[in-house]
Wavefront OBJ file of the C-alpha trace (Angstrom):
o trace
v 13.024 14.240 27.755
v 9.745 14.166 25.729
v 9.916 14.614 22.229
v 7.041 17.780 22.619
v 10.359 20.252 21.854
v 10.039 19.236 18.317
v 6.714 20.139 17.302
v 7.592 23.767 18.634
v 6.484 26.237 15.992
v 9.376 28.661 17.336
v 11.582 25.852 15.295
v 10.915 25.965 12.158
v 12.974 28.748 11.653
v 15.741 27.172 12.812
v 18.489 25.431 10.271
v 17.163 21.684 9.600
v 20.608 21.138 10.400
v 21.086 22.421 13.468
v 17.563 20.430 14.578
v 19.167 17.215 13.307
v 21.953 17.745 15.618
v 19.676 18.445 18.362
v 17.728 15.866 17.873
v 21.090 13.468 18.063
v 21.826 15.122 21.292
v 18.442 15.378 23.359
v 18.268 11.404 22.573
v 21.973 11.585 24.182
v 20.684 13.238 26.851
v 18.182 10.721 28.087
v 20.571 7.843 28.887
v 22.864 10.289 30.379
v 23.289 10.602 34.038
v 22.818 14.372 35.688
v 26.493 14.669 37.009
v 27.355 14.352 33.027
v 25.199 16.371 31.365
v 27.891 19.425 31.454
v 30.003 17.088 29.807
v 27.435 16.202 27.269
v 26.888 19.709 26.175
v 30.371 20.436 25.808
v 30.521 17.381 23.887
v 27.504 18.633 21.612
v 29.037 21.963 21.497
v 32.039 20.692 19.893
v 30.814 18.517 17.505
v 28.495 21.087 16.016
v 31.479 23.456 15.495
v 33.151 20.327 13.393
v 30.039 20.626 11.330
v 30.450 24.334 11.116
v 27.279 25.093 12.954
v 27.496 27.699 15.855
v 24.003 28.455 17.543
v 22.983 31.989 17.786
v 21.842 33.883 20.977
v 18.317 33.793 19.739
v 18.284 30.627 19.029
v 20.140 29.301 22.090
v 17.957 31.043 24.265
v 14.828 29.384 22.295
v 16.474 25.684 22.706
v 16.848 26.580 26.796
v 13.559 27.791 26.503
v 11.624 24.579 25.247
v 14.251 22.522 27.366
v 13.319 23.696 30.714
v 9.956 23.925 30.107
v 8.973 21.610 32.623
v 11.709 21.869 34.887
v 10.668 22.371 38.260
v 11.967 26.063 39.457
v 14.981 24.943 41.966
v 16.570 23.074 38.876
v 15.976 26.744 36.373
v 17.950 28.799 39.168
v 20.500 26.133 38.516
v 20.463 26.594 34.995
v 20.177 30.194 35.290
v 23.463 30.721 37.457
v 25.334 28.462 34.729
v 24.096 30.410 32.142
v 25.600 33.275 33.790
v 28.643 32.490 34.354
v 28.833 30.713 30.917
v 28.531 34.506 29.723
v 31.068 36.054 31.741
v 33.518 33.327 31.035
v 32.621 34.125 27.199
v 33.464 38.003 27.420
v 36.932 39.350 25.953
v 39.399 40.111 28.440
l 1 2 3 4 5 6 7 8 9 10 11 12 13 14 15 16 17 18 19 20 21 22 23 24 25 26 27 28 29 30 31 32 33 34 35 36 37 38 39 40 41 42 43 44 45 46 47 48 49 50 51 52 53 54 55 56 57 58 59 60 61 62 63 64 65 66 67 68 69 70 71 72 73 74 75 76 77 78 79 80 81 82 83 84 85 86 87 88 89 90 91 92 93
């Protein structure tokens, strides 16, 4: 992953915080292997709730955003069905 995300003007309303963190985990992310990388955001999920951060829907939406930017379109439909049923396994019962 190139480090272009952080120059994003879209960021700088963002919690210097919550960058930090991402920061931490997009340099994760490069020495992590594909098959892992749900495990690796589950992992970053969880330690930004021990910090007490919790990423809005704007915001998460912005961070997928300048993520998949260059992903090829096969690999967004991939994201995009996750994302999905990330949501419905989210809603109250």
């Amino acid at each position: 992953m190139e480090a272009d995300w952080k120059r994003d003007p879209r960021l700088k309303a963002m919690n210097p915080e919550k960058i930090k963190l991402l920061e931490h985990f997009a340099d994760r992310v490069q020495h992590t292997e594909k098959n892992q990388l749900m495990q690796a955001f589950m992992a970053m999920n969880m330690e930004a709730k021990q910090r007490g951060l919790q990423f809005n829907d704007k915001e998460t939406n912005l961070i997928v955003s300048i993520l998949t930017s260059g992903m090829a379109p096969e690999e967004k439909k991939k994201l995009d069905i996750l994302k999905m049923l990330s949501k419905k396994m989210a809603r109250p019962r």
